[in-house]
C-alpha positions in Angstrom: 119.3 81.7 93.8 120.7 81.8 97.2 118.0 83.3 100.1 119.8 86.1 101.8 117.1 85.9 104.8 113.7 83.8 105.5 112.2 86.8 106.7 109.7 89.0 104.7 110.4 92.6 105.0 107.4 94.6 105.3 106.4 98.4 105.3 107.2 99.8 101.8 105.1 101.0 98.2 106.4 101.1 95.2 106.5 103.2 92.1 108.0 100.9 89.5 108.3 102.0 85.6 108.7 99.2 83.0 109.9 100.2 79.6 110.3 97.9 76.6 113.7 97.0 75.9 113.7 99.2 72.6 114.1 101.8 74.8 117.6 101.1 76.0 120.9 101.6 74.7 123.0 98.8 73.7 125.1 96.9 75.1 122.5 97.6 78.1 119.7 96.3 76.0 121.1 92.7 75.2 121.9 92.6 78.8 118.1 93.0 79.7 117.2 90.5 76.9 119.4 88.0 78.1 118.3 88.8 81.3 114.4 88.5 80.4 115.1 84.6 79.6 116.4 83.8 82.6 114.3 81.8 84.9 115.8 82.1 87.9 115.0 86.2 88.2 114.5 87.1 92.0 111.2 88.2 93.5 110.2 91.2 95.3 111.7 90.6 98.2 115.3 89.6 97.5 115.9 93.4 96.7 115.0 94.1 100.1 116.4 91.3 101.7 120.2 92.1 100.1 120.0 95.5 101.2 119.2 94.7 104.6 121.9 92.0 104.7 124.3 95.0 104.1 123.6 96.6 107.2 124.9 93.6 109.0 128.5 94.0 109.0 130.6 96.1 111.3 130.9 98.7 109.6 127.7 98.4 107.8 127.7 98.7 104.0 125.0 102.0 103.3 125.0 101.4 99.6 126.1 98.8 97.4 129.8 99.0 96.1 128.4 97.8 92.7 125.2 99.0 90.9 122.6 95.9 90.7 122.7 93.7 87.5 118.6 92.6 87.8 115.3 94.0 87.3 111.7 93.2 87.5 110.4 91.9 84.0 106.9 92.0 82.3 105.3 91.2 79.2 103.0 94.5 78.1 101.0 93.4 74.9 103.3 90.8 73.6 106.6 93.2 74.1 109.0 92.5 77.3 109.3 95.5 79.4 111.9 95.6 82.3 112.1 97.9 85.4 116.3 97.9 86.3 116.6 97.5 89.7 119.5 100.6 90.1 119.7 99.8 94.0 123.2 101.5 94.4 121.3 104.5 92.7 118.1 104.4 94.5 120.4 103.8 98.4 122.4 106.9 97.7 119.0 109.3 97.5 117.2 107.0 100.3 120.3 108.2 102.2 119.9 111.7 101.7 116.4 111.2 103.0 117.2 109.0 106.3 118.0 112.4 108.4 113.8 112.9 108.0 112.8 109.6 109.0 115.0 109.0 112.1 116.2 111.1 114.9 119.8 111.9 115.2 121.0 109.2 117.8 119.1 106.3 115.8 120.7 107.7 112.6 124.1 107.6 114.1 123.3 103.9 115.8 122.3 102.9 112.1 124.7 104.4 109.9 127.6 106.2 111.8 128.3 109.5 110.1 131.6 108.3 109.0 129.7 105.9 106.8 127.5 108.5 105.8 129.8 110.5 104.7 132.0 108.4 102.7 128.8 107.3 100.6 127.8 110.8 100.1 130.8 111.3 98.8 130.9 108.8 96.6 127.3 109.7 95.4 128.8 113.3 94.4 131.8 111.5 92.2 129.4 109.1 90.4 126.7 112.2 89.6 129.8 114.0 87.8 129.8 110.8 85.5 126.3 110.8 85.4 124.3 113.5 85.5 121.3 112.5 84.0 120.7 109.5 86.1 117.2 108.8 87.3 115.9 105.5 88.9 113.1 103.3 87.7 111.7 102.9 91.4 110.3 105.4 93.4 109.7 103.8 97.3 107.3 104.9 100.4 107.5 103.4 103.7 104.8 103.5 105.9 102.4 104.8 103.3 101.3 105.1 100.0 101.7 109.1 98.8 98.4 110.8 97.6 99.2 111.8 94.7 100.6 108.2 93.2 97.2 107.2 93.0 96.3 110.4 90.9 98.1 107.7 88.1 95.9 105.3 88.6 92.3 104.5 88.4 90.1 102.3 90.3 89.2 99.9 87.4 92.8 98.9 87.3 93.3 97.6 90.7 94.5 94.2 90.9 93.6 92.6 94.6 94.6 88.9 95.6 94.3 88.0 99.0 96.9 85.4 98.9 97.0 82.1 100.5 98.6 80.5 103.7 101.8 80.4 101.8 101.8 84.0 99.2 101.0 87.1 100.5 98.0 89.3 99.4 99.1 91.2 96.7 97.6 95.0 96.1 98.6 97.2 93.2 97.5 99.3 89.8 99.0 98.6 86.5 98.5 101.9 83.8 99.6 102.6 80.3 102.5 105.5 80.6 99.9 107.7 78.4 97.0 107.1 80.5 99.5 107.9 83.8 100.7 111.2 82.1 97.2 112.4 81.2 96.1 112.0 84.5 98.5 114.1 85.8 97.9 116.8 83.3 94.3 116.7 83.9 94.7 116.5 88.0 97.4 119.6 87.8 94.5 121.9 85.8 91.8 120.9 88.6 94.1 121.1 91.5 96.1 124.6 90.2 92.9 126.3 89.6 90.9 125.4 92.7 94.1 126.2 94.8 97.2 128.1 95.0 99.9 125.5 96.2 100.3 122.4 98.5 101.7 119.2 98.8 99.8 117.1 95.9 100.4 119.9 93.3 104.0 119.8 94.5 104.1 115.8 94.3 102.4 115.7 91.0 104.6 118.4 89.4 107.5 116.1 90.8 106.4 112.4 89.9 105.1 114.3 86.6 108.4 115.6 85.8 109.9 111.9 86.6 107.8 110.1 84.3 108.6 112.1 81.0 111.9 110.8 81.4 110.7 107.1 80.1 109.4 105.8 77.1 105.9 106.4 76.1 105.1 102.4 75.7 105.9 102.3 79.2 103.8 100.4 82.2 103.5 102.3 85.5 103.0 100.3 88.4 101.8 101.1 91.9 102.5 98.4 94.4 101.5 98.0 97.9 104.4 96.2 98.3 105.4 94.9 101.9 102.4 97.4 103.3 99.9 94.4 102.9 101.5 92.8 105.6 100.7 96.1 108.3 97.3 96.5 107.1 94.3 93.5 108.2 92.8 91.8 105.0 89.6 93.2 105.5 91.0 97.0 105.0 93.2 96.2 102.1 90.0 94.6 100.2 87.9 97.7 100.9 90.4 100.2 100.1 89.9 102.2 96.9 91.9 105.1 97.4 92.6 105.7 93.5 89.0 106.5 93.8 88.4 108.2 96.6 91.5 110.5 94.9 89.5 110.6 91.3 86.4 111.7 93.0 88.3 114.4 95.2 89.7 116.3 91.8 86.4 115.6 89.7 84.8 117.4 92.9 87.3 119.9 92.6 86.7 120.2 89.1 83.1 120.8 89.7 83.6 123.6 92.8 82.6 121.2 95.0 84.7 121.6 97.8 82.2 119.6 100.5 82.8 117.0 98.4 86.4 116.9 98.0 86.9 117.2 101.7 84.6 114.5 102.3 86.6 112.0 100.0 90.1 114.0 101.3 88.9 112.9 105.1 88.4 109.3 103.8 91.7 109.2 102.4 93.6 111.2 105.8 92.1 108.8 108.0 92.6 105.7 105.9 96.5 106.7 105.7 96.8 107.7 109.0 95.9 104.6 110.7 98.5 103.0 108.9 101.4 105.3 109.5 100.0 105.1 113.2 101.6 101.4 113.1 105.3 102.9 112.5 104.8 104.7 116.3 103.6 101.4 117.9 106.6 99.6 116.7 
């Protein structure tokens, strides 16, 4: 496959579903199973490096004209689970978002709002078609959200430092069961030791997004292009699934010294890296 770009691009998480190709309708499920045999699939990174090749032209391209053909591909227990790329999806909502991430004039330098427009636009056309549509990628720049790691546990995380020529690689791989119970279970502990705030409104969300896939499903949290903003040594001693599960099981208790303690750990972890978006 032809390299858009050399460069890796850094500074996003992922939220990645894989379901088993039962799950899909044909003729989009022999499309996947063709597709799983292929072995010239792209990495990662070639997601990210397309989209960013978009934004080169005069006038750049904010989402792809055509909806993306690929996906990422694992075998779960002897059964080939994909996770479909939907890029043209995922741009249009990451657009709707970009007016909280930038200020005004650097949204307007990025994406005039011409551009903007005419893909919002578009976006409102294609939902008519498809109202149902939901992507199989959730992303994060700059941090990992709190409440993706109520999904996971500690026991899964996979850590590989990497080597001069692959990068470390950080990230939790859970049963779809296991990931829905947790959020149940984190919900109860969360609702009764407090009214409302932002992890009982992400975990209502993500909750909400995951009974949309197949139970046989893989959920993955991936560090993604973070592990390049963080040093080694803080990636190999970060166990933030943990320090979430002993925050609710403190909770859970009424042990709120306890759950601030491990909420302080994760604040501060976090913070220092979004602290990196500001010095760039």
């Amino acid at each position: 496959m032809p390299q858009v770009s050399s460069v890796i691009v850094p500074y996003a998480a992922y939220l990645r579903v894989y379901e088993p190709l039962g799950a899909f309708p044909e003729p989009e499920r022999g499309h996947w199973e063709r597709y799983a045999r292929r072995p010239d699939r792209p990495s990662y990174q070639d997601e990210l490096r397309r989209s960013l090749a978009d934004l080169l032209p005069v006038p750049p391209v904010a989402v792809p004209v055509h909806e993306s053909g690929d996906a990422f591909v694992l075998e779960v227990e002897g059964v080939t689970c994909v996770c479909p790329w939907r890029t043209r999806l995922r741009g249009w909502q990451a657009l709707g978002e970009l007016g909280d991430e930038l200020p005004g004039p650097v949204l307007d330098a990025v994406l005039p709002p011409v551009v903007r427009l005419q893909a919002a636009q578009d976006y409102e056309r294609w939902l008519t078609r498809n109202p149902d549509a939901r992507p199989w990628i959730r992303t994060a720049t700059w941090h990992v959200p709190l409440h993706w790691f109520v999904l996971v546990a500690d026991e899964e995380r996979e850590w590989d430092k990497g080597t001069a020529e692959l990068p470390p690689v950080l990230r939790y791989r859970t049963p779809m069961v296991q990931a829905r119970r947790r959020v149940a279970r984190g919900l109860r502990a969360l609702r009764d030791a407090m009214d409302e705030g932002p992890l009982i409104d992400g975990l209502v969300d993500v909750g909400r997004w995951l009974e949309e896939f197949h139970p046989r499903s893989l959920v993955e949290l991936d560090y993604g292009g973070l592990v390049h903003t963080v040093p080694a040594g803080d990636l190999e001693s970060d166990h933030s699934a943990a320090d979430v599960a002993e925050g609710i099981d403190a909770l859970r208790r009424g042990d709120g010294g306890a759950a601030g303690e491990a909420y302080a750990r994760l604040v501060e972890r976090w913070r220092s890296v979004r602290d990196r978006r500001s010095a760039n």
